[in-house]
C-alpha positions in Angstrom: -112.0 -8.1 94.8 -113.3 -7.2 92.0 -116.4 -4.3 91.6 -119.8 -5.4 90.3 -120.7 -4.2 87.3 -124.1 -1.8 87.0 -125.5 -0.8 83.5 -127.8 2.3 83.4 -130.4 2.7 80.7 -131.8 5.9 80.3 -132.5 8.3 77.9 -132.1 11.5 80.0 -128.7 13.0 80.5 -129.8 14.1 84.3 -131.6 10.5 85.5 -128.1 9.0 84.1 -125.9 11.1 85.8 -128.1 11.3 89.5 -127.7 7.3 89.4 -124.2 7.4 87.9 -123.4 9.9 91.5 -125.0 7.5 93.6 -123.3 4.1 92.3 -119.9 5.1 91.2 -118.2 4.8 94.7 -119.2 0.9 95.1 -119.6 0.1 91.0 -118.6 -0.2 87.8 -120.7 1.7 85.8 -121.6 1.4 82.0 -124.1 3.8 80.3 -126.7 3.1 77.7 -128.9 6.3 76.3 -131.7 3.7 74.5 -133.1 0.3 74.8 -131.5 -0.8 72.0 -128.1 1.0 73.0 -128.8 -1.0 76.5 -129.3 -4.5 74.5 -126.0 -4.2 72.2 -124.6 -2.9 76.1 -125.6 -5.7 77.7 -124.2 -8.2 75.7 -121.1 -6.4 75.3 -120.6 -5.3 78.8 -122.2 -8.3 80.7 -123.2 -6.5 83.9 -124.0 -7.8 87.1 -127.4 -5.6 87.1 -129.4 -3.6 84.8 -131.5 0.0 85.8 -133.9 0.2 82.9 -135.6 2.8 82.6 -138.6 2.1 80.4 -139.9 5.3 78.8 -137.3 5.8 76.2 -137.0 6.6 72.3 -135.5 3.6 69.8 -136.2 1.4 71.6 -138.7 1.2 75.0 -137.3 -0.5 78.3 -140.0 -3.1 78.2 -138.8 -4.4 75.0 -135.1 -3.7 76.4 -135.3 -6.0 79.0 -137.8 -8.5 76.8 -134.7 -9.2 74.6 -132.5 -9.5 77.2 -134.4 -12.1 79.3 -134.4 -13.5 75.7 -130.7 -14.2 75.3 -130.0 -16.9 76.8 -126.3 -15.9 77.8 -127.9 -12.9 79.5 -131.2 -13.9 81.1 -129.8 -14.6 84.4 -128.6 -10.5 84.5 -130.7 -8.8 86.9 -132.8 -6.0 86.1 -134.5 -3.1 87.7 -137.1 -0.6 86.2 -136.7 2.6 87.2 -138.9 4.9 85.6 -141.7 7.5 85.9 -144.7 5.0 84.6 -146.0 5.1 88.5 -149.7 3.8 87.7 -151.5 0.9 89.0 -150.4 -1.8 86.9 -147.0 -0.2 85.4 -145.0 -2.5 87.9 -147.0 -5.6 86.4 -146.1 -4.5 83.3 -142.2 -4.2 83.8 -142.4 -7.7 85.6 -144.2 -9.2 82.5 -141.3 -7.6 80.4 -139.0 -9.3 83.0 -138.0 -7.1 85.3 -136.5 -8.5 88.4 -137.8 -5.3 90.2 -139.4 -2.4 90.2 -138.7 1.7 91.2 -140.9 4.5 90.6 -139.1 8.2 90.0 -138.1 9.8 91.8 -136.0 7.6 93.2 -135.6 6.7 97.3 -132.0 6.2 97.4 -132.7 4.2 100.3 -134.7 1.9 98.8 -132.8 1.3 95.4 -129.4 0.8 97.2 -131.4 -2.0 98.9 -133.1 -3.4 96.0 -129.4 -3.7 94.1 -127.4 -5.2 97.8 -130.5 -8.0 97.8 -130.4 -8.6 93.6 -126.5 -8.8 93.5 -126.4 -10.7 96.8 
């Protein structure tokens, strides 16, 4: 059987690498280090889910994932924000962009394993 595929967008080296430890025994992983590196990703990669984080230079997460949902041959991609914007109305936000989901950092492992089982199926 063959692994799902998780892309991780994130501009810092240590976020990438803490999810990257986490994922890597059950997933693929791919790596993004922008929005716009995650875009050109995305399409080239077609994951089965998307971390996004959303504060990021180039290009932010919430346009990330707003030109994603975009593309029609990679709308249906799942994707999760995972980022430090924590305030009332930041999950809102990420859900406008299109976000299928929402975690704030720092990350419950618990929790984002659980998001990813019920978003991949």
């Amino acid at each position: 059987m063959q692994r799902k595929k998780i892309l991780i967008v994130d501009d810092t080296d240590w976020n990438r690498d803490l999810l990257v430890q986490l994922l890597e025994d059950d997933y693929e992983i791919a790596q993004a280090v922008d929005g716009e590196e995650g875009v050109r990703q995305a399409a080239a990669e077609r994951p089965d889910l998307i971390l996004m984080d959303l504060g990021m230079p180039v290009m932010d997460g919430w346009e990330a994932t707003r030109r994603i949902k975009a593309d029609a041959a990679l709308k249906h991609i799942p994707v999760i924000a995972v980022t430090s914007h924590a305030m009332v109305g930041d999950e809102i936000s990420a859900r406008d962009a299109g976000c299928d989901d929402y975690i704030a950092k720092p990350v419950d492992e618990t929790v984002l394993m659980e998001k990813i089982r019920r978003l991949l199926g």
